[in-house]
VEXVO-906162 format. One record per residue: residue number from 1; residue in three letters; x, y, z of N, C-alpha, C in turn. Coordinates in Angstrom, 2 decimals. Each point is the difference from the previous one (the first is absolute). Last residue first. Example, Ala and Ser with C-alpha at 12.3 -4.5 7.8 and 13.67 -1.06 7.14 Angstrom:
REM VEXVO-906162
- vexkol/tigu/n.x/n.y/n.z/ca.x/ca.y/ca.z/c.x/c.y/c.z
- 2/SER/12.85/-2.25/7.08/0.82/1.19/0.06/-0.77/1.09/0.73 .
- 1/ALA/0.29/-5.72/-0.07/-0.89/1.19/0.00/0.90/1.20/0.00 .
END
This chain:
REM VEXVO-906162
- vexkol/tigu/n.x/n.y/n.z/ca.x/ca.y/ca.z/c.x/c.y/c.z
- 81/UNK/1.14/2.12/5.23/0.91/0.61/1.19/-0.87/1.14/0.04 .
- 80/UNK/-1.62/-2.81/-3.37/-0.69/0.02/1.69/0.88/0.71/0.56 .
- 79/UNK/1.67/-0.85/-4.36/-1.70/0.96/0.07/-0.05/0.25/1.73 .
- 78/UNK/2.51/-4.34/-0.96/0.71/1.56/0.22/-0.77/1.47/0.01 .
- 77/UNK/-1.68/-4.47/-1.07/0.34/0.08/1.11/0.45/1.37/0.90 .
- 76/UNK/-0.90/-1.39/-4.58/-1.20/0.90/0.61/0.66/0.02/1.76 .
- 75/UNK/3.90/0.32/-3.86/-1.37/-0.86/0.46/-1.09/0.37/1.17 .
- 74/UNK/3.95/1.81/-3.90/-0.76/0.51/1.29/-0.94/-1.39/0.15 .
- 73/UNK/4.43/0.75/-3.35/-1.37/-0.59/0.41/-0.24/0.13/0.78 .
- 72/UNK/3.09/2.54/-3.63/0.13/-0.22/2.01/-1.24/-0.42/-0.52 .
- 71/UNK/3.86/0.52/-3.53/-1.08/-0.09/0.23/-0.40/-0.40/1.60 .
- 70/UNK/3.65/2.26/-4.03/-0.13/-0.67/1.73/-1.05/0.10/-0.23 .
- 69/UNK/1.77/2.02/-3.72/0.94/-1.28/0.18/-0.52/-0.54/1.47 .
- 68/UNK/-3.05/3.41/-4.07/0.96/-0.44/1.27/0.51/-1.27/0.25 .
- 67/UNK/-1.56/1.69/-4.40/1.45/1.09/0.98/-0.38/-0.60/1.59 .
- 66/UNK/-3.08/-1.62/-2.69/-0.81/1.01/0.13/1.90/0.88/0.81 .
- 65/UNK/1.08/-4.60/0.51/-1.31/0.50/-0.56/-0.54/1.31/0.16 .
- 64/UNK/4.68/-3.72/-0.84/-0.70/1.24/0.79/-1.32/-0.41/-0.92 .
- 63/UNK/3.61/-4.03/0.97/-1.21/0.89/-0.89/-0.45/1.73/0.90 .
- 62/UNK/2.77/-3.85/2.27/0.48/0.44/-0.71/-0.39/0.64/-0.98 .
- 61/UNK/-2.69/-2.50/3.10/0.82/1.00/0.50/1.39/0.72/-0.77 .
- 60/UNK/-4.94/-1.97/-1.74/1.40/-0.37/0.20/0.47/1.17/0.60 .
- 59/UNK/-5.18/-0.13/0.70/1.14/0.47/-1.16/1.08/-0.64/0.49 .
- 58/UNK/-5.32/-0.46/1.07/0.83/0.10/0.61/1.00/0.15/-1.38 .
- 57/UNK/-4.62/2.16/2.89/0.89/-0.32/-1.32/1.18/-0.66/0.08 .
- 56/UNK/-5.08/0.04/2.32/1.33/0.14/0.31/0.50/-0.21/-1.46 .
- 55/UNK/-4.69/1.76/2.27/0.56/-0.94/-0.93/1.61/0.15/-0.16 .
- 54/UNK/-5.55/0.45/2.31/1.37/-0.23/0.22/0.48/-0.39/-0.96 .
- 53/UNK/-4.82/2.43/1.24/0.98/-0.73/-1.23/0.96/0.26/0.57 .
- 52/UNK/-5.08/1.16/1.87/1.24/-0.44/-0.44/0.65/-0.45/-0.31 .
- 51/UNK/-5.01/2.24/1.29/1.02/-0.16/-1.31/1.01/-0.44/0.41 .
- 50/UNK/-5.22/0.28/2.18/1.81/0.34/-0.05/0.78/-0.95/-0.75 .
- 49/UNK/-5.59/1.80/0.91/0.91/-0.56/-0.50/1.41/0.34/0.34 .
- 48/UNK/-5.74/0.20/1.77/1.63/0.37/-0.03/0.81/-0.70/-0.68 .
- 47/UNK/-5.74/1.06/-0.47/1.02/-1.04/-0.01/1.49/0.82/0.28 .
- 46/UNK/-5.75/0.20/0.82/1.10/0.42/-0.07/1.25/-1.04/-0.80 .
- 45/UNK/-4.58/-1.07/0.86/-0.37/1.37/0.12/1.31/0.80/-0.98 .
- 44/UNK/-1.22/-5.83/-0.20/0.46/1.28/1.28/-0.26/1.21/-0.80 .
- 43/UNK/0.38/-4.09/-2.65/-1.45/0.35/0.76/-0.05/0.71/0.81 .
- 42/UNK/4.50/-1.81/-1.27/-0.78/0.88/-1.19/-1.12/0.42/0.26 .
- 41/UNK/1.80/-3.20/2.94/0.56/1.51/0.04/-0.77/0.64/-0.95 .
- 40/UNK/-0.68/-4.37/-0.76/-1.07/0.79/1.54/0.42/1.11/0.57 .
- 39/UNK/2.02/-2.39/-3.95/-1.70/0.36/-0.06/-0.28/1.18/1.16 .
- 38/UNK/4.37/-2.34/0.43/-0.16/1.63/-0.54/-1.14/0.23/-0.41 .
- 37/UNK/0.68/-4.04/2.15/-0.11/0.99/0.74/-0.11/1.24/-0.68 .
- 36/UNK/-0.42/-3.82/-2.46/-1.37/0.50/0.78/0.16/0.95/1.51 .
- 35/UNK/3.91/-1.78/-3.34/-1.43/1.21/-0.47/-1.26/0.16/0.84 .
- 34/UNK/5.50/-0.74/1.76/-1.17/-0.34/-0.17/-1.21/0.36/-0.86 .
- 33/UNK/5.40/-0.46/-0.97/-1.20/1.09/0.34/-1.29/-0.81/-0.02 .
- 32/UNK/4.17/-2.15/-1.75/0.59/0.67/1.14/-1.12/1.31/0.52 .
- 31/UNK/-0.60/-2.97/-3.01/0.58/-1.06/0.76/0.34/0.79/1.00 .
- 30/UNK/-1.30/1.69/-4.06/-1.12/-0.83/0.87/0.34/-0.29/1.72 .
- 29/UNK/3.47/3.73/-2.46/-0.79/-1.64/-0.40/-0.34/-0.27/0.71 .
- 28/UNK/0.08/4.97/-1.48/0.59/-0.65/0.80/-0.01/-1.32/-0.55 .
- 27/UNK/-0.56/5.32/-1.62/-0.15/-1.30/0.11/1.29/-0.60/0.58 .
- 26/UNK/-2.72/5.00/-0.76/0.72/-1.06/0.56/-0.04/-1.21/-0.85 .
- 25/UNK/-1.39/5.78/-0.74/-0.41/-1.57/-0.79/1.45/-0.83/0.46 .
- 24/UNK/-2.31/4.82/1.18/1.15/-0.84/0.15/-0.13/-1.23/0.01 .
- 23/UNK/-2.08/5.24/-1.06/-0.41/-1.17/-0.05/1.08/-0.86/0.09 .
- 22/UNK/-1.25/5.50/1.36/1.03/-0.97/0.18/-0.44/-2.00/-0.38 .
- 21/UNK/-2.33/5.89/-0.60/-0.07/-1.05/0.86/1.05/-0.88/-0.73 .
- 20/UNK/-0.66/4.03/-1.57/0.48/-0.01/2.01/-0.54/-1.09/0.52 .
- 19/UNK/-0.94/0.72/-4.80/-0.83/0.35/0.85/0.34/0.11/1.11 .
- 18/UNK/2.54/-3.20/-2.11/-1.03/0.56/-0.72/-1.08/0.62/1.29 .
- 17/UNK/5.01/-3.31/-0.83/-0.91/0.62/0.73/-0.86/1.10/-0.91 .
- 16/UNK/2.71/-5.25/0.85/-0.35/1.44/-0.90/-0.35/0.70/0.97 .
- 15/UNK/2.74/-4.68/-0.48/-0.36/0.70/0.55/-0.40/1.19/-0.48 .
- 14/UNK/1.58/-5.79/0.30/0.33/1.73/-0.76/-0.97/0.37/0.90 .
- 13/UNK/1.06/-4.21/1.64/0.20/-0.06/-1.96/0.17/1.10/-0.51 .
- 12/UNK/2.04/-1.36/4.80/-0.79/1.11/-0.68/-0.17/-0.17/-1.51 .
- 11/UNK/0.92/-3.73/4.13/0.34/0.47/-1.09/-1.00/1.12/-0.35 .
- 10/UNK/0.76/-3.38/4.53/-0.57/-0.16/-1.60/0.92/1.39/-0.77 .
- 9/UNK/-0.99/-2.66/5.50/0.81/0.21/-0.89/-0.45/-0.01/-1.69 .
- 8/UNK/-2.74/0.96/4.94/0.38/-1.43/-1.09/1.24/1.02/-0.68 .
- 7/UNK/-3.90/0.63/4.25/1.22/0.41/-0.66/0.39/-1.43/-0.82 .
- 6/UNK/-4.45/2.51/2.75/0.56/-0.83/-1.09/1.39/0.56/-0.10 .
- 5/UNK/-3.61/0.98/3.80/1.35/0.07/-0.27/0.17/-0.79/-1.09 .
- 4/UNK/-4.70/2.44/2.90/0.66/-1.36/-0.48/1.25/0.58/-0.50 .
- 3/UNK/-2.28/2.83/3.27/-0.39/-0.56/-1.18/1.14/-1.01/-0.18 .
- 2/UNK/0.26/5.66/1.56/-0.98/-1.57/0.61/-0.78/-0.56/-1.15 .
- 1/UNK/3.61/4.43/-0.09/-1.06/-0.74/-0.64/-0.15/-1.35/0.67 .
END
């Protein structure tokens, strides 16, 4: 897809669906999303979206969780090998 790029950091307020179609209600702050760029996306034909969420847990190393006693953090670095 050719075309402009918004990215911001925000939040999924919720989400439905009806009909095979998918409604996904964001939010962000002001501060961090242009509106008169997303106006001018919104006025396009098309739109791509991508989703992601990082989120780390962290636990006392003396606590289990879920029965397990080891936890491994992968960083994206590592992904790349």
């Amino acid at each position: 897809m050719n075309g402009k790029t918004l990215e911001f950091n925000g939040d999924i307020k919720d989400f439905k669906t009806k009909d095979g179609t998918v409604t996904i209600s964001l939010t962000a702050s002001a501060e961090n999303i242009s509106l008169d760029e997303l106006n001018e996306i919104a006025q396009g034909m098309g739109l791509k979206v991508n989703l992601e969420a990082r989120q780390q847990e962290l636990i006392n190393d003396s606590e289990e969780a879920d029965g397990q006693t080891k936890l491994e953090i992968v960083s994206d670095e590592d992904e790349q090998d």
